[in-house]
C-alpha positions in Angstrom: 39.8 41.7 30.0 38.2 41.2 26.4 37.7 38.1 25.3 37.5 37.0 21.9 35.2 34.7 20.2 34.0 34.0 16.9 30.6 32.1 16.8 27.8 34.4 16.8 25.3 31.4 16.9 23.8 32.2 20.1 21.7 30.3 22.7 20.1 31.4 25.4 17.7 30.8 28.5 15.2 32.9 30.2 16.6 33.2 33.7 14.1 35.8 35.5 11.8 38.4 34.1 14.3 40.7 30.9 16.9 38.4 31.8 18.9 35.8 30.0 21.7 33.8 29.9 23.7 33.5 26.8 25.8 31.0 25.2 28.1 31.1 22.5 30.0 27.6 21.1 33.5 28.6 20.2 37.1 27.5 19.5 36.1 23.6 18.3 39.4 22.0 17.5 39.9 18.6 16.4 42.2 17.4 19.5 41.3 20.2 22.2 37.1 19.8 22.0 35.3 23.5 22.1 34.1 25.7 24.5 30.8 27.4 26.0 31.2 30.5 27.0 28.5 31.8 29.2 27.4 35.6 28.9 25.0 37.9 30.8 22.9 40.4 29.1 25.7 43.6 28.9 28.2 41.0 27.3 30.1 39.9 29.8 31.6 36.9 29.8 30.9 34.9 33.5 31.3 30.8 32.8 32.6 28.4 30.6 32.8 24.9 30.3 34.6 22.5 27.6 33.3 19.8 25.7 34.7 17.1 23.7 33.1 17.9 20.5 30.7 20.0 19.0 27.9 18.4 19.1 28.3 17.3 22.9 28.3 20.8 23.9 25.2 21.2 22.0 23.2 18.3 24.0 24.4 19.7 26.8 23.0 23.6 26.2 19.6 22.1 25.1 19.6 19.6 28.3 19.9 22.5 30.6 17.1 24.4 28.6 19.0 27.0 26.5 17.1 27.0 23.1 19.0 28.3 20.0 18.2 32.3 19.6 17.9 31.5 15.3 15.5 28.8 16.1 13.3 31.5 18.1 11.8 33.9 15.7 9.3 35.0 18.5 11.9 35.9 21.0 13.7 37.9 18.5 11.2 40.5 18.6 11.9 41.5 21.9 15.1 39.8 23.4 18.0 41.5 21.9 21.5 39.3 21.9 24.7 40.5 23.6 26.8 42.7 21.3 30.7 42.1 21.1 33.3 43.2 22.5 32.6 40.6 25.2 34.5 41.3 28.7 35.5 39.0 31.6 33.4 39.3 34.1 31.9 37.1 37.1 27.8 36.3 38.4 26.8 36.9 41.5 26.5 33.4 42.3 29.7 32.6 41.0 30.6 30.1 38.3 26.9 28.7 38.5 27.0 26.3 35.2 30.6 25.1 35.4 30.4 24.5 39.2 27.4 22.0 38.4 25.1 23.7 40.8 23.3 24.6 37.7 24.0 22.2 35.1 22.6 18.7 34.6 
């Protein structure tokens, strides 16, 4: 299943040699917060967790070590970000940043 979303502002963490996770900040509404979505490498779409605000989910990207990819001119020369259309799709550990196992 696709899944649409808008921000293109991406974040990412190194997770293991040409790997990384991605994240995306997306659907902020006033009343209803935003949301992370979590995306591997091919674009697919395998976690996401809401926040109150913007700027929460923010704290919480840079807390767990994700660094913002147009903050990074360094990596952009050789880490490439996802391209849409993003898919559902699940990690082989299963929802590893929502479930806390890998979120502080």
């Amino acid at each position: 299943m696709e899944i649409e979303i808008i921000n293109r502002d991406y974040w990412f963490k190194v997770v293991e040699f040409l790997q990384q996770n991605w994240a995306l900040i997306d659907k902020c509404e006033v009343d209803k917060g935003c949301n992370v979505f979590f995306i591997n490498d091919a674009s697919g779409v395998f976690d996401k967790i809401q926040f109150s605000s913007f700027a929460e989910a923010q704290e919480g990207l840079r807390r767990n070590g994700f660094k913002r990819y147009s903050e990074d001119t360094e990596s952009q020369k050789f880490i490439a970000a996802p391209e849409p259309p993003f898919r559902e799709t699940t990690h082989s550990n299963g929802p590893i940043y929502s479930s806390g196992r890998h979120w502080k």
